[in-house]
C-alpha positions in Angstrom: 100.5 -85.0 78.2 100.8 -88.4 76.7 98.2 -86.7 73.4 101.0 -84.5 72.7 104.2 -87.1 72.9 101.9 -89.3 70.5 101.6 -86.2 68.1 105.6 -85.6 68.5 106.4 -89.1 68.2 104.2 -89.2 64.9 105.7 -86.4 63.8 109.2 -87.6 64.1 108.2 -90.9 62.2 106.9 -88.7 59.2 111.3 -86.9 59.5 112.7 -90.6 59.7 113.9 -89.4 63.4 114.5 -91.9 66.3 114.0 -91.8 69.9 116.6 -91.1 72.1 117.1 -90.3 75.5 118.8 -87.2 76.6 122.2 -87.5 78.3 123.2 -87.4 82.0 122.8 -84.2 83.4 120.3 -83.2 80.8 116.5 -82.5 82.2 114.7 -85.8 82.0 112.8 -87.0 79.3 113.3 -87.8 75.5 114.6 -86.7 72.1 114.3 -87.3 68.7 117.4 -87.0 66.5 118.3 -88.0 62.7 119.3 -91.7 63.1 122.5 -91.5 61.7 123.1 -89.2 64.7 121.2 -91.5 67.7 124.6 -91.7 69.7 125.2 -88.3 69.6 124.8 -85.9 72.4 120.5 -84.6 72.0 120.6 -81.0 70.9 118.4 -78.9 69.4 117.5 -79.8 66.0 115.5 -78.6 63.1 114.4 -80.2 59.4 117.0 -78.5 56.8 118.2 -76.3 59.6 114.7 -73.7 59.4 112.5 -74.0 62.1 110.2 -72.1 60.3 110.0 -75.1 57.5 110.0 -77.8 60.2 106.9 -75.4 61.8 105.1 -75.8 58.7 105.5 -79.2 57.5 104.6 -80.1 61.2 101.1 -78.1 60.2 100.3 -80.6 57.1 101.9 -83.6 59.1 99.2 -82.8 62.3 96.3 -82.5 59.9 96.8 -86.4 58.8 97.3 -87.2 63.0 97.0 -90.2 63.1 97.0 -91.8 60.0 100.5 -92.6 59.0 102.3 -90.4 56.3 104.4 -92.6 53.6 107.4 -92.5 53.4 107.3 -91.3 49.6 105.7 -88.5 51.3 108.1 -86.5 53.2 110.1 -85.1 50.3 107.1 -83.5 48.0 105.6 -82.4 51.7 108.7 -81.1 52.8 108.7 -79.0 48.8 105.1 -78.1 49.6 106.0 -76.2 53.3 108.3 -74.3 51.7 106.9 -73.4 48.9 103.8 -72.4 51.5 106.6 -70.2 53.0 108.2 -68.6 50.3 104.7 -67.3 48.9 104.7 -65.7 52.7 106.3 -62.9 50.9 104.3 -59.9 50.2 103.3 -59.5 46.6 103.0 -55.7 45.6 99.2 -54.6 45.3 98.8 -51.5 43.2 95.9 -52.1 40.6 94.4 -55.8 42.0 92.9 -56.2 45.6 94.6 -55.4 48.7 93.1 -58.9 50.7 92.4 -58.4 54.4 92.6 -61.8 56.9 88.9 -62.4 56.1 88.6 -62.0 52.9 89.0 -66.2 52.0 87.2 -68.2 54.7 87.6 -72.4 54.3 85.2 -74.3 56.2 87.1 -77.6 54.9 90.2 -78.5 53.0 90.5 -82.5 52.2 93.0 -84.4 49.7 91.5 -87.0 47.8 95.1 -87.5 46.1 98.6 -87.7 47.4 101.2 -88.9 45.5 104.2 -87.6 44.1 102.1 -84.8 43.3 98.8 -84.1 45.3 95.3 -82.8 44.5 93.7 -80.2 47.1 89.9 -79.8 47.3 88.6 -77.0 49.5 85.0 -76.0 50.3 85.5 -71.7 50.5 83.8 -68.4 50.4 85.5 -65.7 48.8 84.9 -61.8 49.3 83.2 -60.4 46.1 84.2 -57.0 44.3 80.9 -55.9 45.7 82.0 -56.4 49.0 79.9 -59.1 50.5 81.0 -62.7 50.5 80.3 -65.5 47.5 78.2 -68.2 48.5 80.4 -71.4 49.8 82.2 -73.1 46.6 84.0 -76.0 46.4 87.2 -75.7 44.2 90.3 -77.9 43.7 93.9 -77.5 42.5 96.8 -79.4 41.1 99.6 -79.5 44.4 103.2 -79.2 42.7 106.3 -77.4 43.8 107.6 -74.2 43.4 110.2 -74.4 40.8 113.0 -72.5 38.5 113.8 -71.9 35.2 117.2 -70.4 33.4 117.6 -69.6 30.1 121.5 -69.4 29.5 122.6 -66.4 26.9 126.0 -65.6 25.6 125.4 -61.8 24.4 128.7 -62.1 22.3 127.6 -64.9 20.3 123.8 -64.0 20.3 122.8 -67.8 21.2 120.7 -69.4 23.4 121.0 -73.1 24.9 117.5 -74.8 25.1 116.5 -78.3 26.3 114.5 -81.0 24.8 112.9 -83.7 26.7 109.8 -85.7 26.2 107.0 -84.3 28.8 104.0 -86.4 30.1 101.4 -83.4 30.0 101.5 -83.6 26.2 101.2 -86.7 25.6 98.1 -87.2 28.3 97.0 -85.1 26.0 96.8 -86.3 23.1 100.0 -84.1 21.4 101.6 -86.1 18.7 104.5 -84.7 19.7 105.6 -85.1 23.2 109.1 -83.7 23.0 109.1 -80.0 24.1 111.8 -77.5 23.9 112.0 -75.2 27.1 114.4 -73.6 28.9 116.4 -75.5 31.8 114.1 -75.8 34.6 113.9 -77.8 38.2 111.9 -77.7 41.2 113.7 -76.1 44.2 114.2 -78.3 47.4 114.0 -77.3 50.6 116.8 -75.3 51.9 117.2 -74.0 48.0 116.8 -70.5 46.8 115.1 -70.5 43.4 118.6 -68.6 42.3 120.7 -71.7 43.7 118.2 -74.6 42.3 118.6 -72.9 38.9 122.1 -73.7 39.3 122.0 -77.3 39.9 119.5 -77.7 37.3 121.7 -76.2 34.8 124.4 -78.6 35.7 122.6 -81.2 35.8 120.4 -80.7 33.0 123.5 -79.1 30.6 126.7 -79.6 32.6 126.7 -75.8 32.6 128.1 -73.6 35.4 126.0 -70.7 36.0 127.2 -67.3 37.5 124.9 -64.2 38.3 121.4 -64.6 37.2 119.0 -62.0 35.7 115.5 -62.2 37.1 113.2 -61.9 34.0 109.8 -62.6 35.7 108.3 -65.0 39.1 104.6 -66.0 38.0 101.6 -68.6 38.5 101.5 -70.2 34.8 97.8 -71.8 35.5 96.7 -70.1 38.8 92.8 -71.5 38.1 94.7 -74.9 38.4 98.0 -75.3 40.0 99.5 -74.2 42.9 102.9 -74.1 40.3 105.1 -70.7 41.1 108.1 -70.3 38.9 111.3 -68.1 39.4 112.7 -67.3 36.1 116.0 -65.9 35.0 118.7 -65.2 32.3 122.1 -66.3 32.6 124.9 -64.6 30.6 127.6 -67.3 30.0 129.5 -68.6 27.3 127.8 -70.8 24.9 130.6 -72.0 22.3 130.2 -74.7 19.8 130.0 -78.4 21.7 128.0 -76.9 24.5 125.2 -78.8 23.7 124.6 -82.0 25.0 122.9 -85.2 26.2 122.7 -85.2 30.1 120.0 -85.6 32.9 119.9 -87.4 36.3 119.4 -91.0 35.3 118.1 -91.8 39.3 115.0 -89.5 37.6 115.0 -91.5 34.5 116.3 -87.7 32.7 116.8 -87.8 29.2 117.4 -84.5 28.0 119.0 -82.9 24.9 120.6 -79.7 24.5 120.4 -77.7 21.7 122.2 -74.2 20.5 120.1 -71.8 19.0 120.5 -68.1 17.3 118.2 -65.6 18.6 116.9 -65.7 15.5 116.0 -69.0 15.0 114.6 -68.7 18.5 112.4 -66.1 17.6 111.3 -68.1 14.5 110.2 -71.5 16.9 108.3 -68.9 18.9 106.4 -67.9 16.2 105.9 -71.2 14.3 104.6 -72.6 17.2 107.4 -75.3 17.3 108.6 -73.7 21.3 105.4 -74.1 22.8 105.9 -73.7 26.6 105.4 -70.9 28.1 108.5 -70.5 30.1 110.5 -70.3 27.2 108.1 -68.4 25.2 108.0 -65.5 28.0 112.0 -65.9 28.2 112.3 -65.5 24.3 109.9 -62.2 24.4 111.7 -60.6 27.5 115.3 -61.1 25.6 113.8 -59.9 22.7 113.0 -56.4 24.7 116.2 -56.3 26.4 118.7 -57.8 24.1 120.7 -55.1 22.7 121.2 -53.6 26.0 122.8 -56.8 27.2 124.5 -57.4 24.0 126.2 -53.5 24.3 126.8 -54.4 28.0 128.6 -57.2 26.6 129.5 -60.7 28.7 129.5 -60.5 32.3 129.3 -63.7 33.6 
């Protein structure tokens, strides 16, 4: 009915597609396809090839109908779907709860903010330890992708590369010191695995070319806050001396620093307080527990 065209054709704004219609011989009717593709013969077409992410931006993209979605928009909503998807997977349950359906009932979810990043507010009622349900609360979160982090390691020379960059958190903050050192790190676009976005980061970020990658540990840094998953790995490559340098993406204003470090002197920022995100903290402790078996295992990247 003509309800449903609008929600398709509002739909298809939000994916920069254009209306086409279908070619001789074709059922009747219309199409949407990328515009660099309007005079092409209409096919079947999905966002980033998944229909399954093109299924669930649709969901957030209906739930504005019919406001207009900006354009600056579509990429963070796009990150946010499949993040939504990716968190699909099913998390093992041995000593925390085993949820049911029913367990987390919203009677409203609204978005006061939407920018690059987005702010979700939800009125909810959660099942209690006690078994009956919590009186309805009204709780927010920080909306930010789902993103990756590789620490490289050569295991001959016992170094690590790091990366410096000033951080706006910080310095919101208050932190006289903006500058943090973490590991490499990137959110992953749609169509990425978290194994292939630590890739690109790392050559983008450290003109490094990564191998096989070494999951250390996926985890919610501020769950009471952020919706923020990260994927974090080890990389054993070859770290000689001029490794370090000065690179970023300069179309995201990126200015980031490389720096080669000993394990020890690692361990030593760790504990002065001098690394002070927890990405590279947790990295530094896990290759503190498995370094000598990587070191005897030598490099096999």
């Amino acid at each position: 009915d003509q309800d449903a065209v609008a929600r398709i054709r509002h739909f298809a704004r939000f994916m920069g597609l254009v209306e086409t219609e279908f070619p001789s011989g074709a059922p009747r009717g219309i199409g949407f396809v990328p515009a660099a593709d309007v005079n092409a013969t209409a096919q079947a077409w999905s966002v980033d090839g998944s229909s399954a992410l093109a299924s669930e931006v649709a969901r957030d993209v209906r739930a504005r109908y019919p406001d207009p979605v900006p354009p600056s928009r579509r990429a963070p909503m796009l990150v946010r779907a499949a993040s939504r998807l990716r968190a699909q997977d099913t998390p093992p349950c041995g000593v925390r709860r085993d949820p049911a359906p029913d367990d987390v009932r919203a009677t409203e979810i609204r978005q006061p903010y939407a920018q690059f990043f987005a702010v979700e507010e939800a009125d909810l009622t959660f099942r209690r330890f006690d078994g009956t349900m919590s009186p309805s609360v009204t709780r927010a979160a920080f909306v930010s992708a789902d993103a990756a982090t590789v620490l490289p390691y050569d295991p001959v020379r016992d170094r690590v590369l790091v990366v410096e960059q000033f951080r706006t958190g910080p310095w919101l903050r208050g932190d006289s010191q903006p500058w943090q050192l973490e590991p490499i790190a990137g959110r992953i676009d749609p169509g990425e695995t978290p194994e292939d976005a630590a890739r690109r980061e790392a050559f983008e970020e450290a003109g490094l070319r990564l191998g096989d990658l070494i999951p250390m540990a996926h985890y919610y840094p501020s769950p009471g806050a952020k919706t923020e998953f990260l994927y974090c790995f080890l990389a054993l490559t070859d770290l000689p001396d001029g490794t370090a340098v000065i690179a970023g993406a300069q179309d995201e204003a990126e200015d980031i620093r490389g720096h080669l470090l000993s394990f020890e002197r690692l361990m030593d920022l760790v504990a002065t307080g001098e690394a002070a995100t927890g990405p590279l903290i947790l990295a530094a402790l896990w290759l503190g527990r498995e370094r000598a078996r990587l070191r005897a295992a030598g490099r096999t990247a």
